[in-house]
C-alpha angles and dihedrals in degrees: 000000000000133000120255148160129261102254098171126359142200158163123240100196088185120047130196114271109270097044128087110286090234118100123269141218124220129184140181108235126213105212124209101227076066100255117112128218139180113236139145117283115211125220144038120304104351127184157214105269098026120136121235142187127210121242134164112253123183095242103193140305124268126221093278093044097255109146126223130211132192142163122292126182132219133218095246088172141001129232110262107248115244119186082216125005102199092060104118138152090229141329139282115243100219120200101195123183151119114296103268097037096108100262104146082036090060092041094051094056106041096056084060090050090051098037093154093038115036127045117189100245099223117246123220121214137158093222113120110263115265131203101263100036089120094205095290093128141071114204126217135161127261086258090051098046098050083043087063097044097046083051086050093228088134119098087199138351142180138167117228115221102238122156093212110052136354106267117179124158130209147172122213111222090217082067093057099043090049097059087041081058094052082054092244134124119266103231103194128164117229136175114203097297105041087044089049087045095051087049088053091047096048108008133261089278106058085068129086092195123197124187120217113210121183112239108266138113091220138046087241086048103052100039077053088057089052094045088059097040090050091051097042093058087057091216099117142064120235093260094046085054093055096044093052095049085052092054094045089066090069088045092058097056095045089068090062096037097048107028095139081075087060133079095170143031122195134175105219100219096126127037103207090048091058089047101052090040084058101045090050089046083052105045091048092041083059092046090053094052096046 
């Protein structure tokens, strides 16, 4: 029973016995919580991008006139039409990686580095406010946050499974567009669902995307690397932190699944090594575009 966004749709014109004889149209949904699953999607045309909401809907009666229900999904929002939607006044510079790899370090720095080029793009988010947050976040309710993605005024959006709060990250696409405006580069910070969701929103592209890995020559070894690095920030509980190295497993093997979202690996190992290798990645990227 989450919300989601159309990610592939279809029309069955004979369902199976047993169901109604009217077409029917089926889509894969994107959750937000990051598992996919196939359902019916009510209503008339819709399409890829589109947001939907679950509801129970009585699906048909068996032989013995029982009636089934199941989940059905409808259309909260529709994808905004674009004539071409790859059309874009620059790119994003994306640093994806596991919770604990450095990302808003890098950022951070970086920004500085590129003072007259990149400009950090804000995350809401409906976590609490921590020591150390820097100012990177805004911070909005539950209600707010689904508001805006019902309205479909987020570029990209995921929830985090956590046991202890709702967490749940987004970027809002008016952000990005406005630092495209100023003619400067959007810097964000993504893990596997907000970097896929900015791909859907501006194409693959639009996106000069850099991986950040821990140091380590094996996955113990480097979820090790991340354990130490949480609990040495001193910014999470002992069950945030576990539930953040949980999370970074599937992280890791996002970067190998998934490597035609990538343009750049880096072991973040040194920080002044990452930084030079971006700025290079960057100044070359501007050239390019010129």
């Amino acid at each position: 029973m989450e919300r989601g966004t159309i990610s592939a749709v279809t029309t069955v014109r004979h369902p199976p016995a047993g169901f109604p004889d009217e077409p029917r149209i089926i889509g894969l949904i994107t959750l937000d919580g990051g598992s996919s699953v196939i359902g019916r999607i009510a209503g008339i045309s819709p399409r890829i991008g589109d947001r939907v909401v679950p509801r129970m809907s009585m699906e048909r009666v068996n032989e013995q006139k029982l009636r089934a229900y199941d989940v059905v999904y409808e259309v909260a929002a529709p994808a905004a039409l674009q004539e071409d939607p790859f059309v874009f006044e620059g790119y994003i510079l994306a640093l994806t990686g596991p919770s604990g790899v450095g990302k808003s370090t890098v950022s951070k720095v970086l920004s500085s580095a590129l003072s007259g080029i990149v400009t950090r793009v804000p995350i809401l988010t409906t976590r609490e406010p921590k020591d150390g947050d820097d100012g990177e976040y805004l911070y909005v309710t539950r209600e707010e946050f689904i508001r805006l993605e019902d309205a479909g005024a987020l570029a990209a959006s995921t929830r985090i499974p956590s046991v202890s709060e709702d967490r749940r990250y987004g970027y809002r696409t008016e952000d990005i567009c406005k630092i495209w405006n100023e003619g400067r580069v959007p810097l964000v910070v993504t893990e596997m669902h907000l970097l896929q969701g900015l791909a859907r929103s501006f194409g693959r592209r639009s996106i000069l995307s850099c991986g950040l890995l821990p140091p380590g020559t094996s996955r113990r070894a480097m979820l090790s690397q991340l354990l130490h690095r949480l609990r040495t920030r001193g910014r999470d509980s002992e069950q945030s932190i576990a539930d953040r190295v949980r999370n970074a497993s599937s992280d890791l093997d996002f970067f190998s699944h998934r490597k035609e979202l990538f343009d750049h690996l880096l072991v973040n190992d040194d920080i002044d090594a990452v930084i030079a290798t971006l700025k290079g990645h960057v100044l070359r990227t501007q050239e390019d575009t010129r």
